[in-house]
N, C-alpha and C positions, 0 to 999 in steps of 0.2 A: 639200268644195269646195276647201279651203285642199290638199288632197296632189294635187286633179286640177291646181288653179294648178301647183301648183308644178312639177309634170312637162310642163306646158302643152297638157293638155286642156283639155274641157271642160267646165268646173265644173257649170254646169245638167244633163249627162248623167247626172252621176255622182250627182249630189241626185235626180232621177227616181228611180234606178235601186236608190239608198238607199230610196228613200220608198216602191216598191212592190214589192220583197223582201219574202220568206215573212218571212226572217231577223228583217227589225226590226217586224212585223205581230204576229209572235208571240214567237220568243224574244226576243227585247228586250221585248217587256210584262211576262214573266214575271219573276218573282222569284228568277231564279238568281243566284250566286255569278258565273255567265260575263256577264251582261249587264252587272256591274259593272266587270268584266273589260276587256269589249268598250269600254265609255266609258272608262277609261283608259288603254287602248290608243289609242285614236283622241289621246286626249289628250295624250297621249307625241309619238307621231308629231307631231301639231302644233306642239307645243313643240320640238322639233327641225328642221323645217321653215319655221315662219313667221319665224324673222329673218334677217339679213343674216349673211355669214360672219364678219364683225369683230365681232359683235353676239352670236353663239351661243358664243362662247367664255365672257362674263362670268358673275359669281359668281350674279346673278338668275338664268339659265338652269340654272346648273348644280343651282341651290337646287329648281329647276321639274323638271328632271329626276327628281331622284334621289327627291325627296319621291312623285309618281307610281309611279316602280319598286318603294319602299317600301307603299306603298299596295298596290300589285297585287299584292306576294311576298306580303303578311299576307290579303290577301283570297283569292288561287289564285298559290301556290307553283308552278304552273304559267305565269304571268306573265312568268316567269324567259324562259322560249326565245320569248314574242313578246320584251321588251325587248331582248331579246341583239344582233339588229342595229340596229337605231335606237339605242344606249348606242353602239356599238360606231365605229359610222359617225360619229355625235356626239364624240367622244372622240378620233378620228385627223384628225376634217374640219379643222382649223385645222393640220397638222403634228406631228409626230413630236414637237419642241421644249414642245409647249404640253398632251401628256397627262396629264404628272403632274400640272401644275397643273389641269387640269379635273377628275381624277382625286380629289386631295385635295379641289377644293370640293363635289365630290359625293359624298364622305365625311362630312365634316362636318356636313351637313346629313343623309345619312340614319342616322349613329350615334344622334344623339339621337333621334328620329323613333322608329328601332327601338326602344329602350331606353320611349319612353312608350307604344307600342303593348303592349309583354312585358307592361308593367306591368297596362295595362287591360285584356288578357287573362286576366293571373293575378288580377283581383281580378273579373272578369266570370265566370269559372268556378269563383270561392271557393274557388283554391286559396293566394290572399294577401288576408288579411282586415287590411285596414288600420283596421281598428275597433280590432285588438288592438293598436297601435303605438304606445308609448307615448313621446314625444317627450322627456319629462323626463329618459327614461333615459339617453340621449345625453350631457346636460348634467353629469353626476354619473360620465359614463365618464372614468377617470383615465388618459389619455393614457400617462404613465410606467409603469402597470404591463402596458399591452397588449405579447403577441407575437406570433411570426409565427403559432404553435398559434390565437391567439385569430382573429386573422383568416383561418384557414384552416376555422376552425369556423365563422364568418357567412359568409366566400361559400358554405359546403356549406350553411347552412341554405337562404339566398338562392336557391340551385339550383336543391333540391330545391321548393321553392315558388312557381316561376316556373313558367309555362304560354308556351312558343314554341309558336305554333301553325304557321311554316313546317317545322316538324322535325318535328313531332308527326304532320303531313300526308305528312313522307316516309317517315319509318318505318311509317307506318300502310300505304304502297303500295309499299312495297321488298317485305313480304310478298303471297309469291304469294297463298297461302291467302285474306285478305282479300280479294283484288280477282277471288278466283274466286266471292266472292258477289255482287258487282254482274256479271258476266259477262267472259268472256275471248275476244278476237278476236284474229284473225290480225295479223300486224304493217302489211299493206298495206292493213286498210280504212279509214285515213284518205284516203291516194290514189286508190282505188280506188271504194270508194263514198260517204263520207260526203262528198270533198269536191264530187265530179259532185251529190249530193242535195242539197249548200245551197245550190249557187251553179248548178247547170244550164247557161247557156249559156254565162256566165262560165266557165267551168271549160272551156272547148275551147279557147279561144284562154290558158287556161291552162297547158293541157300542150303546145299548141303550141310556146309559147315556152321552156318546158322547153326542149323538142327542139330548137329552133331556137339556143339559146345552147349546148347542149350540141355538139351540131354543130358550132357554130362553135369554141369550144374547143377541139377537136378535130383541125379539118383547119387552122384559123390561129388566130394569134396578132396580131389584127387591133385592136393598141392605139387605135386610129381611132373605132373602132363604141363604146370604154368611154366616148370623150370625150365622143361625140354622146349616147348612150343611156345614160349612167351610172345618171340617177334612176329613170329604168324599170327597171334594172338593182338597185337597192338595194330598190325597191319592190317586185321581183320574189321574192328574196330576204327579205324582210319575208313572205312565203308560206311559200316551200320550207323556209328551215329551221323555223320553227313547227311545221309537219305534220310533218316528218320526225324529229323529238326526241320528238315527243310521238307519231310510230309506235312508238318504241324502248318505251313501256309496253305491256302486253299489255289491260287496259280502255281500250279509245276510242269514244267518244258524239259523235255529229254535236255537239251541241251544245260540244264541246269547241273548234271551230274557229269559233265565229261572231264572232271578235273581229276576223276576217280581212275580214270583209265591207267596210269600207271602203275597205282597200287594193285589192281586186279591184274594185270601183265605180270606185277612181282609174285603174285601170289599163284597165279595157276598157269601160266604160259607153260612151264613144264607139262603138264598132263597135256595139254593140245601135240607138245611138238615129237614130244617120246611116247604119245601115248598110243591109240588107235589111229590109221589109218582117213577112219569115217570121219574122227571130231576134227582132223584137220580137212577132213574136204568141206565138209560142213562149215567150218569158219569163212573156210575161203568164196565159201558160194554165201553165206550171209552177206559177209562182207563188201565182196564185187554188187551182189543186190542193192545194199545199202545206198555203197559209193554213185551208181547208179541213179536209185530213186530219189536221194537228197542231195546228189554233187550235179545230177541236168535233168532231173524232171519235177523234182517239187520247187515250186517257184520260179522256174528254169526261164520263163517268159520276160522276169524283168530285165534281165540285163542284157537282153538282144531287142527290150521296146527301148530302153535306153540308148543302146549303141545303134537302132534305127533314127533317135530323135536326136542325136547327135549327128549324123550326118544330114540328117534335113534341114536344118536350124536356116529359120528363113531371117533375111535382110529388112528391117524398119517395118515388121509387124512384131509386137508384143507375143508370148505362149504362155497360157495356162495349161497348165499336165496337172492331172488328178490320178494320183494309182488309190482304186479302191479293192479294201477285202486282198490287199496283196501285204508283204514286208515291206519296211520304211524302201523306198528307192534309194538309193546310195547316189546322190544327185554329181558326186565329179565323175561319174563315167560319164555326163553329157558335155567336159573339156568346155565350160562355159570362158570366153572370153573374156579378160581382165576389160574393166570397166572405165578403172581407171588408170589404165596404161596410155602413154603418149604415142602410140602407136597404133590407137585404136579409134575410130570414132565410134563416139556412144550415140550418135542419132542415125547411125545407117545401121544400128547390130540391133536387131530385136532381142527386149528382155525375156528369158525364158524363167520363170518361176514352175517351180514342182512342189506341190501337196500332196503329202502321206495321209490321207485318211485310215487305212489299216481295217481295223473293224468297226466302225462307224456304220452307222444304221443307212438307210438307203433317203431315208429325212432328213440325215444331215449332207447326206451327197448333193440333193436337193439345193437343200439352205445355202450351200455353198456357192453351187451355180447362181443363185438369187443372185447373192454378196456379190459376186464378179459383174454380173450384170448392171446392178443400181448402180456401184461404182464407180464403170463406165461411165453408165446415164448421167452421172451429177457431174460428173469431170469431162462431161462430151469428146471424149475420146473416139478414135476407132476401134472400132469393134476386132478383139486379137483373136487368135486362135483358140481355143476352147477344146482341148482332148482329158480323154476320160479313160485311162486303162485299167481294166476290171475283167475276173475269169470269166470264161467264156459262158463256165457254168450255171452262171447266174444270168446269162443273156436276154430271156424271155422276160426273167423278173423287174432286170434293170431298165430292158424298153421300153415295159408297159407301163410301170411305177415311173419312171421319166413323162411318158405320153399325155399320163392324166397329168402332170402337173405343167404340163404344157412345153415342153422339152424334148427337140428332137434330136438324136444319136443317129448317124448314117458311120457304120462301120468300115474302113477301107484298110485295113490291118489288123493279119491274126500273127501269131507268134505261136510256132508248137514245137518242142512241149511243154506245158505250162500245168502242172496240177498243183490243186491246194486240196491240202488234207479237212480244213477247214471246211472248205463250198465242197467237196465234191460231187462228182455230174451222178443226176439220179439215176433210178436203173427206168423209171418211168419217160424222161428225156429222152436217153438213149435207146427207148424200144418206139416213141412214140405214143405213147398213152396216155399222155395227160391229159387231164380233162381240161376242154377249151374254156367254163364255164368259171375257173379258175384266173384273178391277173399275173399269180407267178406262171401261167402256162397259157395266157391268153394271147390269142394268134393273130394278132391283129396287123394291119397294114402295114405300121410302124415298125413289128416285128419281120415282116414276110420281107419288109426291104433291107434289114439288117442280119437275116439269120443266113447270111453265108461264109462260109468259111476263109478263103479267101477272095483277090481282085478278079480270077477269072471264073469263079462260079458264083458268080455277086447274085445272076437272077434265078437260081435255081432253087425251088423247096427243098427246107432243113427233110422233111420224112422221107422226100425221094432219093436222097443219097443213101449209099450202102452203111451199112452196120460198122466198116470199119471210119468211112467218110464220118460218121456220126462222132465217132469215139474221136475220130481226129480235133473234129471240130468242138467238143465238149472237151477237149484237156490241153486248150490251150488260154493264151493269153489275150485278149482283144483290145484293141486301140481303135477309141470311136471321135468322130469329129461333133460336137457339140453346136446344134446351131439352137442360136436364143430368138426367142419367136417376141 
């Protein structure tokens, strides 16, 4: 409301239009790193916007600022290119005379800031154990005989002991390698498709305006149009460069951009709510679409294999859970019991461990099985449970690729619905056309005993179910029982 005021919209369009978005329906309920993102994003903005010009220069604002930017660096080091024009705009708005001082007091405020985050970092990842700190020792250090050698050996220990976690996040994604395991896209599909996918009608009078300022830039130099439409103009801006810094990485996730969503509510939600008819049914069928495809059917299968594996959770056997080709599992929806509670015995409550392999090759799904196994073998253990939940889509691939390497998967639960954008099911699969000659399509015994959909059509052929039976069983979730030969 406060960025549609401030441009002098309409503040109730733009809360509508906040309110019945896929964007804050679904990814904002989620527990991403970006929905934290997105609320201090907004927050920023605000703090920039709601006081008077005489008013946004003082040392409270600047304390409000920088503490936020701080915030958002330690939480998504990508926070950097939304805050870049709101700091930027913030910092020259009162004149040229008055940045450094804005400047220094938002230094001040976010040196310390940084300095206690480092710290609760490196003691949250136990690589600064201040249990071993011994305070005395300070008091008995003799000032006269330290040198520069002495304090060049505590800042290197100091160093070496600290956890940044805004560096630690760039160097992790300056390598290609890394970020070709979460996937690698083109440089233009934040423009192109992710940002038409979150915001849909939004996004036309988006790139409108694009074109419409770039034109004008172009053929005049019409200082007239900055004075009248400046805020539109920074708000606009509060867009473009975002997306286009964060093109310049080669992994880009729709969800990367949902922090944008309320500058776009400030900036066009009027034209949706006053305007035609069409673009508001239009939004609301995107939207319900949306809410729909990415709030219970894409990925929709984990958290009902999970709240199935929470309810099963057996007595004095051990569980390995492997989710492959899925998102991390969010392992406290399986209410695993306190270990070490006095209420508990730990030798009658079987351990349940859960591994994320995510996009991991079907080799090291493999490799993995190996590892549980020998590990058993050396520690002569019994043999625990061994499940594998992986889309359905890939079922043919993962039975066979399992078979030859001497690993058999007997499926006894599906979960539907369960799609991933990633695997999706071929159109070859679900006509039946593969060629047998093929192992990701090879029909083998192994396969014939696992390709049912659920427990009471266990012995029926996948091709003799109907076209819809098909599609059921291709968009869902699967949970296989893993037995080691």
């Amino acid at each position: 409301m406060q960025l549609a005021s401030w441009q002098g919209r309409d503040a109730v369009s733009a809360v509508v239009v906040m309110a019945t978005s896929y964007i804050s329906l679904v990814y904002y309920t989620r527990t991403f790193s970006n929905t934290l993102e997105s609320f201090l994003y907004a927050s920023l903005l605000y703090a920039v916007t709601r006081r008077p010009q005489k008013e946004i220069a003082g040392i409270p604002c600047a304390i409000t600022i920088s503490m936020l930017i701080v915030v958002g660096v330690f939480n998504r080091p990508t926070f950097v290119v939304f805050a870049a024009v709101p700091y930027l705009w913030w910092l020259f708005s009162d004149g040229i005379s008055r940045v450094i001082i804005k400047a220094v007091n938002s230094m001040l405020a976010a040196v310390p800031l940084s300095i206690v985050l480092i710290i609760c970092d490196s003691v949250y990842f136990g690589r600064l154990d201040i249990n071993n700190v011994n305070i005395a020792d300070f008091g008995r250090l003799d000032i006269n005989n330290v040198n520069i050698a002495d304090f060049g050996d505590i800042i290197s220990i100091v160093i070496k002991n600290l956890t940044v976690t805004p560096l630690n996040f760039v160097l992790y994604n300056t390598q290609f390698d890394n970020l070709a395991e979460h996937g690698i896209h083109p440089p233009f599909t934040h423009f192109v498709v992710n940002v038409p996918l979150l915001f849909n009608v939004l996004s036309i009078w988006f790139f409108y305006d694009v074109y419409w300022w770039c034109m004008t830039a172009v053929r005049s130099h019409n200082r007239k149009l900055l004075s009248v439409y400046w805020r539109q103009l920074i708000l606009l801006m509060c867009c473009i460069v975002p997306v286009t810094l964060l093109s310049l990485f080669p992994h880009q996730e729709p969800r990367f951009l949902i922090p944008l969503l309320p500058v776009f509510a400030a900036l066009y939600a009027h034209k949706i709510m006053a305007g035609r008819r069409s673009m508001a049914f239009f939004w609301a069928v995107a939207n319900i679409s949306g809410c729909m495809f990415y709030g219970c059917i894409h990925q929709g299968g984990v958290v009902r294999c999970l709240g199935h594996l929470q309810q099963t959770q057996s007595t004095g056997v051990d569980r390995h859970v492997i989710f492959w080709h899925t998102y991390t599992a969010p392992q406290h929806l399986l209410l695993l019991p306190g270990q070490s509670s006095r209420t508990q015995d730990p030798v009658s409550i079987g351990a349940t461990s859960v591994t994320s392999l995510e996009g991991n090759s079907v080799k090291d799904l493999i490799h993995h099985l190996v590892l549980i196994s020998s590990s058993l073998s050396s520690l002569h253990q019994e043999k625990p449970e061994v499940l594998i939940a992986a889309s359905s889509s890939e079922h043919r691939y993962l039975v066979c690729m399992t078979a030859e390497a001497g690993v058999r998967l007997e499926l006894y639960k599906s979960f539907w619905p369960h799609l991933s954008t990633e695997h999706p099911p071929q159109i070859d699969d679900i006509l039946c056309r593969a060629p047998p000659s093929s192992c990701r399509n090879n029909n083998t015994a192994a396969a014939a005993t696992a390709a049912a959909a659920d427990d009471d059509d266990e012995d029926d052929d996948f091709c003799d179910k109907t076209l819809i039976g098909r599609i059921s069983f291709l968009t869902s979730l699967n949970l296989y029982r893993v037995i080691l030969l």
